[in-house]
PDB file of N, CA, C and O in Angstrom:
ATOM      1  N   UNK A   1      84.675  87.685  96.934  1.00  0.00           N
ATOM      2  CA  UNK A   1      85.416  88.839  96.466  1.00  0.00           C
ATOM      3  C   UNK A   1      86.915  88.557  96.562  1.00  0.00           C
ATOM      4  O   UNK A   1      87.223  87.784  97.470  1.00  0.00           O
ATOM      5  N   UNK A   2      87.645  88.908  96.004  1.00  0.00           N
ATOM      6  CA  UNK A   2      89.394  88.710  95.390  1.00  0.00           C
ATOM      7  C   UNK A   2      89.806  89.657  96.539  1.00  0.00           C
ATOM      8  O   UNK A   2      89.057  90.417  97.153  1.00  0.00           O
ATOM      9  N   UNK A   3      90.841  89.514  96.679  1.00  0.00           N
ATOM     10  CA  UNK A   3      92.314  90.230  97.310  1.00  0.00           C
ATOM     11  C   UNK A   3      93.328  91.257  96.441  1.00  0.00           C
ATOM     12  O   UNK A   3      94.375  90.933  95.881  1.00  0.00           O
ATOM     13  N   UNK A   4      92.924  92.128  96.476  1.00  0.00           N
ATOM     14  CA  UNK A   4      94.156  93.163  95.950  1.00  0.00           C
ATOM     15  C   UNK A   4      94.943  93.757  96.513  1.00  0.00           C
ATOM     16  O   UNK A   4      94.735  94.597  97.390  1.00  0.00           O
ATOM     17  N   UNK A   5      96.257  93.299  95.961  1.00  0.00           N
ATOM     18  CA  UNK A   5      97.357  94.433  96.610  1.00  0.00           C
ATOM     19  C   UNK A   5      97.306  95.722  96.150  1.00  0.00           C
ATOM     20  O   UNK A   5      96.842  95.918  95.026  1.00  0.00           O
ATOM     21  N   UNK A   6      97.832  96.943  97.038  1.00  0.00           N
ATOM     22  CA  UNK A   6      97.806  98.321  96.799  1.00  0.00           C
ATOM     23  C   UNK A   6      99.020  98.989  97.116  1.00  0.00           C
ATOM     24  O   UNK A   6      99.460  98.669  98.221  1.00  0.00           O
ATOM     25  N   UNK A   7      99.610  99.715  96.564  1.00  0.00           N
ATOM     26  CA  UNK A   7     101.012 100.907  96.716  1.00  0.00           C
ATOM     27  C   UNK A   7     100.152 102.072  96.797  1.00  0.00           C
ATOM     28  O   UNK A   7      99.108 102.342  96.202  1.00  0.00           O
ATOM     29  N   UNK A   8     101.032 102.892  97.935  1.00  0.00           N
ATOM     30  CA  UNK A   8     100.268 104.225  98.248  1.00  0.00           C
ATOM     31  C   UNK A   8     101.677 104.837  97.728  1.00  0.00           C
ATOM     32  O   UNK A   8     102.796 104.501  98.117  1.00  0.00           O
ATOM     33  N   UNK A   9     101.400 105.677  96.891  1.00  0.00           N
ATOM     34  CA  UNK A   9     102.753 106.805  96.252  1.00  0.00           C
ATOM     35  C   UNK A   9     102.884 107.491  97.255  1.00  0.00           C
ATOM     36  O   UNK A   9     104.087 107.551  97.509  1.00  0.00           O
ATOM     37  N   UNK A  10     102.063 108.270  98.260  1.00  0.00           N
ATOM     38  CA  UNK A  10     102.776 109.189  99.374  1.00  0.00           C
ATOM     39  C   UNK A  10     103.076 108.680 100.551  1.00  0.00           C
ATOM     40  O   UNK A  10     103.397 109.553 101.357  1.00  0.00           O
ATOM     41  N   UNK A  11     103.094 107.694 100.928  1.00  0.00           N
ATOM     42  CA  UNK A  11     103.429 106.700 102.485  1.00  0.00           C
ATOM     43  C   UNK A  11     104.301 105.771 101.673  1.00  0.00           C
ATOM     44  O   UNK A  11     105.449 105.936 102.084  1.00  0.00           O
ATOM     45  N   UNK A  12     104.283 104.944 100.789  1.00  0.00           N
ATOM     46  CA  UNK A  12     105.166 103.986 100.239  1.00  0.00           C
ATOM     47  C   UNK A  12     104.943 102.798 100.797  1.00  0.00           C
ATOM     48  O   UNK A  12     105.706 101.843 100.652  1.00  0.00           O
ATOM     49  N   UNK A  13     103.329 102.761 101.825  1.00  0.00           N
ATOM     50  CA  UNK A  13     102.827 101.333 102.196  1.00  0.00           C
ATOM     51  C   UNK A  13     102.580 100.682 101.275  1.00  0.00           C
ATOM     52  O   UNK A  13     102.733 100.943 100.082  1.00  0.00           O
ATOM     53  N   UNK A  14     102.218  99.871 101.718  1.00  0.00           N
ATOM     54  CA  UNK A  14     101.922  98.351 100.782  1.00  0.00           C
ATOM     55  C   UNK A  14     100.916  97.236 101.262  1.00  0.00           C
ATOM     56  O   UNK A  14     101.340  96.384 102.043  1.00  0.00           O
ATOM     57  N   UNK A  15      99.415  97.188 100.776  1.00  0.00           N
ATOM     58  CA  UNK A  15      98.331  96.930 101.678  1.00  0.00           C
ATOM     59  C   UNK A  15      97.549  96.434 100.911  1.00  0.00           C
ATOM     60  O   UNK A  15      97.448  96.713  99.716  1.00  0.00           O
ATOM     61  N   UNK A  16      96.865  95.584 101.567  1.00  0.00           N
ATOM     62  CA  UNK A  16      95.359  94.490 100.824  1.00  0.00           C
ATOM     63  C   UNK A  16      94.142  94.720 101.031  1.00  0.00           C
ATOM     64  O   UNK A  16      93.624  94.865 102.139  1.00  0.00           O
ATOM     65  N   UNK A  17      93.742  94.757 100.245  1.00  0.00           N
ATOM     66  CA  UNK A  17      91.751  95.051  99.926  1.00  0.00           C
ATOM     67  C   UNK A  17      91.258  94.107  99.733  1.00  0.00           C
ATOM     68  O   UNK A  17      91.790  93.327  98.943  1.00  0.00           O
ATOM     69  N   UNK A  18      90.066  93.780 100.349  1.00  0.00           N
ATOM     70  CA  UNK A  18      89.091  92.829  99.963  1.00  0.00           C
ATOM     71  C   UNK A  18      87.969  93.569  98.904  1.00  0.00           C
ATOM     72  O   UNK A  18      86.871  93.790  99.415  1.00  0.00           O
ATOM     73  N   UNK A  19      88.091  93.850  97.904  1.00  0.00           N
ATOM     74  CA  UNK A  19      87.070  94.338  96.911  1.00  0.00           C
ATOM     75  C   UNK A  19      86.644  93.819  95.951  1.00  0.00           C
ATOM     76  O   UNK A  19      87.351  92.986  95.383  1.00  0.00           O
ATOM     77  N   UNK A  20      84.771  94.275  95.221  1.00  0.00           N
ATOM     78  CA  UNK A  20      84.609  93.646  94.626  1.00  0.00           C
ATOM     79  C   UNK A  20      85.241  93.991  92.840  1.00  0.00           C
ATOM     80  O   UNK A  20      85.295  95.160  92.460  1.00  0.00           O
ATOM     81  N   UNK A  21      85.579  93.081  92.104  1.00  0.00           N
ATOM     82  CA  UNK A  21      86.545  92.981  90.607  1.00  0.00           C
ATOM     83  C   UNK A  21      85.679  94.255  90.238  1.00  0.00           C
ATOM     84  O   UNK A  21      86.026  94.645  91.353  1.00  0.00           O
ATOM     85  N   UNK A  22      85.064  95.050  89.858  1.00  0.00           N
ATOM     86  CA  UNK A  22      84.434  96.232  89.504  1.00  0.00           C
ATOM     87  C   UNK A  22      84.829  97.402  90.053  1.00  0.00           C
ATOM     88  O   UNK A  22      84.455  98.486  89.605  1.00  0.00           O
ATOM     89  N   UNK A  23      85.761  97.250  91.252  1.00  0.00           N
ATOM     90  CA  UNK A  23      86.486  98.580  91.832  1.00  0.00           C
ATOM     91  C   UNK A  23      87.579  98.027  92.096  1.00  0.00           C
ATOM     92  O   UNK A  23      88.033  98.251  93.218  1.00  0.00           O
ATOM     93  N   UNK A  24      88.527  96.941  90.971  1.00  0.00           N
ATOM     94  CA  UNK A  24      90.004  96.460  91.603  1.00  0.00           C
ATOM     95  C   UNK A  24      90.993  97.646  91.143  1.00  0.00           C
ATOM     96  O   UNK A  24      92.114  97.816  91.622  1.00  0.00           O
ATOM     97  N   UNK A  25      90.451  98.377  90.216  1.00  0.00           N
ATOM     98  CA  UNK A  25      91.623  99.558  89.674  1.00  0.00           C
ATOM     99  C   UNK A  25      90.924 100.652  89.981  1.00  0.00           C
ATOM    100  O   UNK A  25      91.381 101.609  89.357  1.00  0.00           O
ATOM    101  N   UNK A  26      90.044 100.935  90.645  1.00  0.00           N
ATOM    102  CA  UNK A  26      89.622 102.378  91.189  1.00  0.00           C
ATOM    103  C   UNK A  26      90.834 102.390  92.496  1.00  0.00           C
ATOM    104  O   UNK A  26      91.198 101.470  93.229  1.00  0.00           O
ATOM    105  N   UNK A  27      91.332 104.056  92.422  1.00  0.00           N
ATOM    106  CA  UNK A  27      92.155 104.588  93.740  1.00  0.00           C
ATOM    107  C   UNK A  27      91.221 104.080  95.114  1.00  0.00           C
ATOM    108  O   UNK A  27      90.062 104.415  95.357  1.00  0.00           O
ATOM    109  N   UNK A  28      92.079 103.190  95.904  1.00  0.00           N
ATOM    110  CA  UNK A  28      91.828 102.983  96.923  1.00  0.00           C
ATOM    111  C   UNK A  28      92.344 103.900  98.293  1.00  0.00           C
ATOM    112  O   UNK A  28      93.492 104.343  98.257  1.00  0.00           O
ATOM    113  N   UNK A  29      91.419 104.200  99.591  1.00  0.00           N
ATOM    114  CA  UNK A  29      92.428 104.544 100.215  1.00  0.00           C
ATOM    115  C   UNK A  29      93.253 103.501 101.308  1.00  0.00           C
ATOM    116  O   UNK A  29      93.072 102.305 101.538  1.00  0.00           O
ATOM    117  N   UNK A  30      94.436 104.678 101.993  1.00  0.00           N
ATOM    118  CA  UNK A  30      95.805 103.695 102.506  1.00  0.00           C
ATOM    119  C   UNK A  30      95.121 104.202 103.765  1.00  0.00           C
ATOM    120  O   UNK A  30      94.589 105.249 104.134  1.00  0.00           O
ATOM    121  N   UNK A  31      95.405 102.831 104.329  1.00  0.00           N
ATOM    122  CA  UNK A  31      95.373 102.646 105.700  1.00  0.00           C
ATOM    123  C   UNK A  31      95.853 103.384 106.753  1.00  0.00           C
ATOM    124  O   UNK A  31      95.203 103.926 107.647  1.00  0.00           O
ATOM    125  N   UNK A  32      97.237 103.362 106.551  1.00  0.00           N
ATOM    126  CA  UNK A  32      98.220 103.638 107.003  1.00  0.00           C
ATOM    127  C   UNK A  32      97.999 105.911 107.370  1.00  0.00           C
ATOM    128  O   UNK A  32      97.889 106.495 108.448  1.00  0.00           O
ATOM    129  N   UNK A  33      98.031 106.620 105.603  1.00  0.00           N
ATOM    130  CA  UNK A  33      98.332 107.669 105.616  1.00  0.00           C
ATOM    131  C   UNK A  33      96.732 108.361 105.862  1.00  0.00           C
ATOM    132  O   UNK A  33      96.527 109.464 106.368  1.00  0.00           O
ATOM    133  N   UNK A  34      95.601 107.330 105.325  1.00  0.00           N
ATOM    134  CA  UNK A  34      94.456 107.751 104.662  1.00  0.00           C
ATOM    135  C   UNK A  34      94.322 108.408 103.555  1.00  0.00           C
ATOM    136  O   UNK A  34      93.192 108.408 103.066  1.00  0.00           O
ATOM    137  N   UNK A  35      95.356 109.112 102.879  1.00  0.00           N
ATOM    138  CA  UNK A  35      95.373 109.244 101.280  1.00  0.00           C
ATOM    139  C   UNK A  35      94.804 108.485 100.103  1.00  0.00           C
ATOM    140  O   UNK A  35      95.471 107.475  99.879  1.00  0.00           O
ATOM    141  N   UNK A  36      93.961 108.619  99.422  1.00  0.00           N
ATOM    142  CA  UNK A  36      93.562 107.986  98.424  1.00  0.00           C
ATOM    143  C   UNK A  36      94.426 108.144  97.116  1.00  0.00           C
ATOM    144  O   UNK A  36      93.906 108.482  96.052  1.00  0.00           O
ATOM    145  N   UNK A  37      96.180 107.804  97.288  1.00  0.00           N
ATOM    146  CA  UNK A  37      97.031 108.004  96.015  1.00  0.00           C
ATOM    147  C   UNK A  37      97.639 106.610  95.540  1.00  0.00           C
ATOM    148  O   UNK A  37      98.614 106.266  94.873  1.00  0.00           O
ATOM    149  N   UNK A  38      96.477 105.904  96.276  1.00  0.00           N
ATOM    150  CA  UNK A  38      97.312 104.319  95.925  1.00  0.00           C
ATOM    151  C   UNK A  38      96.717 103.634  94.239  1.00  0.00           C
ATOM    152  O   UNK A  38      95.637 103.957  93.745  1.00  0.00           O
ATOM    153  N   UNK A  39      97.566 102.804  93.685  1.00  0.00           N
ATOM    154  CA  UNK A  39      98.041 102.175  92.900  1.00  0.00           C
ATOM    155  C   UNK A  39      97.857 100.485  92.860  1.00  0.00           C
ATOM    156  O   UNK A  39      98.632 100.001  93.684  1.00  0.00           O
ATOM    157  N   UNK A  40      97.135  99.524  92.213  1.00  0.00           N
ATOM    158  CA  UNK A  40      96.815  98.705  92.667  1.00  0.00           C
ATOM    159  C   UNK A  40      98.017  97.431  92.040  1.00  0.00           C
ATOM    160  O   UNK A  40      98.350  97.565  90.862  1.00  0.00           O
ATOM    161  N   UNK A  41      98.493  96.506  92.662  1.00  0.00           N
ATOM    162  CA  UNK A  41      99.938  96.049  92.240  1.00  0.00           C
ATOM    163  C   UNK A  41      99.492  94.734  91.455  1.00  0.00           C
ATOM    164  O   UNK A  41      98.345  94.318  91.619  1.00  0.00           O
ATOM    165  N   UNK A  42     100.201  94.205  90.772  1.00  0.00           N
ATOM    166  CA  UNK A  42     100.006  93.051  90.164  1.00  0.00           C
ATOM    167  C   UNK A  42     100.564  91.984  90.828  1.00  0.00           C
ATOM    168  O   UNK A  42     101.750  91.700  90.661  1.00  0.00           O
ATOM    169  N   UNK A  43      99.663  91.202  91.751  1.00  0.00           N
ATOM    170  CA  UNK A  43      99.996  89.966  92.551  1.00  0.00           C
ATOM    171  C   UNK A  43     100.206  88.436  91.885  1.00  0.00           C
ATOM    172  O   UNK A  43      99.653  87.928  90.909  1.00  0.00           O
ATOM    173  N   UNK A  44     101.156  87.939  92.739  1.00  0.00           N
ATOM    174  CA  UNK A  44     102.055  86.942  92.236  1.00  0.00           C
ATOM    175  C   UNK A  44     100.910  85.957  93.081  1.00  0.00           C
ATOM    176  O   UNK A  44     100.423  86.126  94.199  1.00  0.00           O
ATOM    177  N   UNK A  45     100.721  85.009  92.211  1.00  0.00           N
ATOM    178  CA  UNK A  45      99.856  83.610  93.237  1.00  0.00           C
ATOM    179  C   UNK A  45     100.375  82.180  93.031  1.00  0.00           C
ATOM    180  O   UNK A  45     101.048  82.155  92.000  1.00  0.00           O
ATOM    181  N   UNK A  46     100.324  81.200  93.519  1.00  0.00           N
ATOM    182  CA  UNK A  46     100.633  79.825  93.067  1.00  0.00           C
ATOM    183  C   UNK A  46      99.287  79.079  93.233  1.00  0.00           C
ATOM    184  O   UNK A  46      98.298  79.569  93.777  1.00  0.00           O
ATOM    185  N   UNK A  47      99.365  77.810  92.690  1.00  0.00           N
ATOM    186  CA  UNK A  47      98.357  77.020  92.923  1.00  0.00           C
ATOM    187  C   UNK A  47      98.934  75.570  93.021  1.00  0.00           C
ATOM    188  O   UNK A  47     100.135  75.308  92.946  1.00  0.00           O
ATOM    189  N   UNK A  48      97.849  74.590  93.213  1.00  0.00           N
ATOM    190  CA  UNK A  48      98.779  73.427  92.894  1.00  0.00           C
ATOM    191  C   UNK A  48      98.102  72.227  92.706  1.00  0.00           C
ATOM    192  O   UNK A  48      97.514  71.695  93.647  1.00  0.00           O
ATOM    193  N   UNK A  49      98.125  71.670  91.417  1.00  0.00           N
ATOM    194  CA  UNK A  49      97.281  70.229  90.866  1.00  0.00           C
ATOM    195  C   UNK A  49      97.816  68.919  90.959  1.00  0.00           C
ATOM    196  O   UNK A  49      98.939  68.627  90.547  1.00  0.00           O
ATOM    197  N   UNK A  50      96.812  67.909  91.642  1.00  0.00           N
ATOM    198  CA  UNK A  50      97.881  66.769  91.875  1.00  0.00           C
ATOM    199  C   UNK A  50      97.643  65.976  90.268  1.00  0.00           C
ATOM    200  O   UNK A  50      96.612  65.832  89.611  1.00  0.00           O
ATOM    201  N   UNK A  51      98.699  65.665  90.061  1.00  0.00           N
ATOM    202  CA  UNK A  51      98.590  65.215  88.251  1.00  0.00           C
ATOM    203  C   UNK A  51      99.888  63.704  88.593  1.00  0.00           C
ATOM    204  O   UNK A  51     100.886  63.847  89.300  1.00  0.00           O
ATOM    205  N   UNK A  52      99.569  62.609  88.009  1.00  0.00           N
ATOM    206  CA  UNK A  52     100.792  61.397  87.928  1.00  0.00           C
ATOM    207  C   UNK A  52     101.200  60.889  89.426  1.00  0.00           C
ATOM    208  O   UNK A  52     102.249  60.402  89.848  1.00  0.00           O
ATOM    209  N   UNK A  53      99.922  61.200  90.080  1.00  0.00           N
ATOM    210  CA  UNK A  53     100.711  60.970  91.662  1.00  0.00           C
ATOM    211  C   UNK A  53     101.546  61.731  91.987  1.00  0.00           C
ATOM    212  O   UNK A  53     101.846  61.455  93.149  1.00  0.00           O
ATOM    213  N   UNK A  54     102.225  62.710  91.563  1.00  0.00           N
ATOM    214  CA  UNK A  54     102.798  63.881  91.947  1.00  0.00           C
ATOM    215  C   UNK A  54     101.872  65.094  91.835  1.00  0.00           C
ATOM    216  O   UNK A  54     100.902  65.213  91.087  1.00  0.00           O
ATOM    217  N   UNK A  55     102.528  66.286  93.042  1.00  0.00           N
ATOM    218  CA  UNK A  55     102.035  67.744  92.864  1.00  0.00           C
ATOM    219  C   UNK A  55     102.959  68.364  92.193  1.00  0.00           C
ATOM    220  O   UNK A  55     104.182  68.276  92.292  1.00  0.00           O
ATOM    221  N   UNK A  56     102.144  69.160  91.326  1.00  0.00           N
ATOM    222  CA  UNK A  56     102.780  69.819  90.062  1.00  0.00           C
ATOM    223  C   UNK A  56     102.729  71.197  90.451  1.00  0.00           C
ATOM    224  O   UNK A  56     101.602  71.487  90.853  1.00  0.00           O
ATOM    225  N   UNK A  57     103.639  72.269  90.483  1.00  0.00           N
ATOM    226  CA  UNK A  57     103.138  73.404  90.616  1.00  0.00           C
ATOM    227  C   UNK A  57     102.458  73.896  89.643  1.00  0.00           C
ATOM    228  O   UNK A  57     102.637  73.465  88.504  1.00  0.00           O
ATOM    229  N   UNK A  58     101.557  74.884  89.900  1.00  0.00           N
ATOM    230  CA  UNK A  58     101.147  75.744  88.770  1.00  0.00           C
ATOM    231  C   UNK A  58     100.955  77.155  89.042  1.00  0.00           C
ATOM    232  O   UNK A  58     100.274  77.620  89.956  1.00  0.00           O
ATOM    233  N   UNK A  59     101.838  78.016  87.871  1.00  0.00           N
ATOM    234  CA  UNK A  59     101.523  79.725  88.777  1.00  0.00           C
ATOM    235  C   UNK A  59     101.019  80.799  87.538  1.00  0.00           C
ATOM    236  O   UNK A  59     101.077  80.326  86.403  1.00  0.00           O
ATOM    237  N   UNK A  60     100.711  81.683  87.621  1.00  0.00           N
ATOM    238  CA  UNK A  60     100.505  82.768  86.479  1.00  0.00           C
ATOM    239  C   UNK A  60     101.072  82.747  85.757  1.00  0.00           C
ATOM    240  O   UNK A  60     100.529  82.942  84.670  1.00  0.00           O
ATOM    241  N   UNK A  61     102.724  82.479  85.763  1.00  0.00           N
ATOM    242  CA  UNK A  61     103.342  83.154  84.741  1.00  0.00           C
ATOM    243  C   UNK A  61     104.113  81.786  84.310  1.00  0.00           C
ATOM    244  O   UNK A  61     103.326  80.891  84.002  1.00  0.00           O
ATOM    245  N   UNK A  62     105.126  81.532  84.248  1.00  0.00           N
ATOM    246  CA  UNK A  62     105.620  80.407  83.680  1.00  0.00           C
ATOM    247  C   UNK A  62     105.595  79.197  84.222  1.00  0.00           C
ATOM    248  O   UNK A  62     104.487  79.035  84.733  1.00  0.00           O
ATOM    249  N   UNK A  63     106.419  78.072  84.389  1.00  0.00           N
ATOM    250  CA  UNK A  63     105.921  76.516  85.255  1.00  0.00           C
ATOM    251  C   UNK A  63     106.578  76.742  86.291  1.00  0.00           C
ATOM    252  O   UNK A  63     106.500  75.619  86.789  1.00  0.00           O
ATOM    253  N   UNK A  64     107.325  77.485  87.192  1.00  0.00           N
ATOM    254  CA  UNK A  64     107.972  77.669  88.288  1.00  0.00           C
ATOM    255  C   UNK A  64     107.741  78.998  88.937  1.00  0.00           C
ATOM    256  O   UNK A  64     108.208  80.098  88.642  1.00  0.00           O
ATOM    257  N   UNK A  65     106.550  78.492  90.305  1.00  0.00           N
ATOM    258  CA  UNK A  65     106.403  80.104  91.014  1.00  0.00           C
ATOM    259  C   UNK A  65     107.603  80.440  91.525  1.00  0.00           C
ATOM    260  O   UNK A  65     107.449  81.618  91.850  1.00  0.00           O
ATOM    261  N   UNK A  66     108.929  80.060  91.850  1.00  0.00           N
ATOM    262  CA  UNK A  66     110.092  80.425  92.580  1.00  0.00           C
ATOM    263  C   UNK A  66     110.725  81.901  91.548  1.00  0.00           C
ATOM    264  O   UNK A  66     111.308  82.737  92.237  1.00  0.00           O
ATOM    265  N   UNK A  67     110.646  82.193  90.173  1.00  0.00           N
ATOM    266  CA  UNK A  67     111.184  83.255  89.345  1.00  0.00           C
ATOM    267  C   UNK A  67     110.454  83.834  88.687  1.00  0.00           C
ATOM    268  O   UNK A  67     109.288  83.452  88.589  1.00  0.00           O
ATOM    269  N   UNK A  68     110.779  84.621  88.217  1.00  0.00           N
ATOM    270  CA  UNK A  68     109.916  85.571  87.325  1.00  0.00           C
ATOM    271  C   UNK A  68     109.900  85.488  86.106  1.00  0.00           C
ATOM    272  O   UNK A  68     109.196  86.238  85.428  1.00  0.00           O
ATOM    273  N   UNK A  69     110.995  84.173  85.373  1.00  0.00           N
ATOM    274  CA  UNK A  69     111.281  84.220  84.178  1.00  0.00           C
ATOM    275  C   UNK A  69     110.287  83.804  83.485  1.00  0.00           C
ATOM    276  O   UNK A  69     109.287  83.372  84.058  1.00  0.00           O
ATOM    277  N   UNK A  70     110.379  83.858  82.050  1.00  0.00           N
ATOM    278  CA  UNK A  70     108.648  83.345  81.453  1.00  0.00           C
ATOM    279  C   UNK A  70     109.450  81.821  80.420  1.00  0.00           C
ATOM    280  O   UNK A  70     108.939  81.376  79.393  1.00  0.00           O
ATOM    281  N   UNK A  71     110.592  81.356  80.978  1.00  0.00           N
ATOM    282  CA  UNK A  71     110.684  79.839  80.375  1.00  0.00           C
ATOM    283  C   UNK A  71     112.127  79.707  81.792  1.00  0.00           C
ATOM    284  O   UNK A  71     112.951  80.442  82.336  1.00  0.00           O
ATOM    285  N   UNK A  72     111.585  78.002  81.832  1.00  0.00           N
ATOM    286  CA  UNK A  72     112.467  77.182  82.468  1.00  0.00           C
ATOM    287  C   UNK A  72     114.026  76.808  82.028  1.00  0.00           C
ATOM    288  O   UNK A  72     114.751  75.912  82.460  1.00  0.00           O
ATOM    289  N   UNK A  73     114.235  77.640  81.193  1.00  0.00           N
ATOM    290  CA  UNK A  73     115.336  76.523  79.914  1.00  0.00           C
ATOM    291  C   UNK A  73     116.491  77.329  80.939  1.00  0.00           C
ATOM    292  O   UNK A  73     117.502  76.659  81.148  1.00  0.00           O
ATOM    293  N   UNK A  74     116.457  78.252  81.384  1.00  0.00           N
ATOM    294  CA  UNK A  74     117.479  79.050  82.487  1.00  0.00           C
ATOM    295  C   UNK A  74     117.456  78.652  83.648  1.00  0.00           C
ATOM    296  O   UNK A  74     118.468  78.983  84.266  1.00  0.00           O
ATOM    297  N   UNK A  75     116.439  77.848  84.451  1.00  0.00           N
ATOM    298  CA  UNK A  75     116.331  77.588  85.407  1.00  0.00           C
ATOM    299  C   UNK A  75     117.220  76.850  86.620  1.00  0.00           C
ATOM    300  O   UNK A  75     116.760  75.715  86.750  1.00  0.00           O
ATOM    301  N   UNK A  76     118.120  77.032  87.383  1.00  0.00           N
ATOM    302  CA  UNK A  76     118.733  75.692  87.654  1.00  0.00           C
ATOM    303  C   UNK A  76     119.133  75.162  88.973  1.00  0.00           C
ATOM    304  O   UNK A  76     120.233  75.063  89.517  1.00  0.00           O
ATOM    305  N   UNK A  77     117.435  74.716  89.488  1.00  0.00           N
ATOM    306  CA  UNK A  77     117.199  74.338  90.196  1.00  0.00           C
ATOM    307  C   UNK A  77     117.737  72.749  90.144  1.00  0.00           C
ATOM    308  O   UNK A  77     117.507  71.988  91.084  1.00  0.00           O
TER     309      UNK A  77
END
């Protein structure tokens, strides 16, 4: 079973579920308040493939988990 992050709108925690993908967007409740007004967040992950004798990153969204941008051509690392 996956890891979901959760936002509770009336506490403003911020908390992880172990649930199964068939209840990842059903209202969960918060830990914290016990309110069931939470919101399930869209989590950032990395991974990483060894490719050329080097490790390459690899993430969801563009070739660099360090930003959020969706191209490198700004990048300047």
């Amino acid at each position: 079973m996956p890891i979901y992050e959760y936002f509770c709108e009336t506490c403003q925690d911020k908390f992880e579920l172990l649930r199964p993908f068939s209840k990842a967007d059903a209202p969960a409740i918060c830990p914290a308040c016990h309110k069931e007004s939470s919101r399930r967040l869209l989590s950032r992950f990395a991974c990483f493939s060894k490719g050329d004798g080097e490790n390459q990153a690899i993430s969801g969204a563009g070739g660099c988990s360090s930003c959020a941008s969706s191209s490198c051509a700004g990048c300047k690392r």
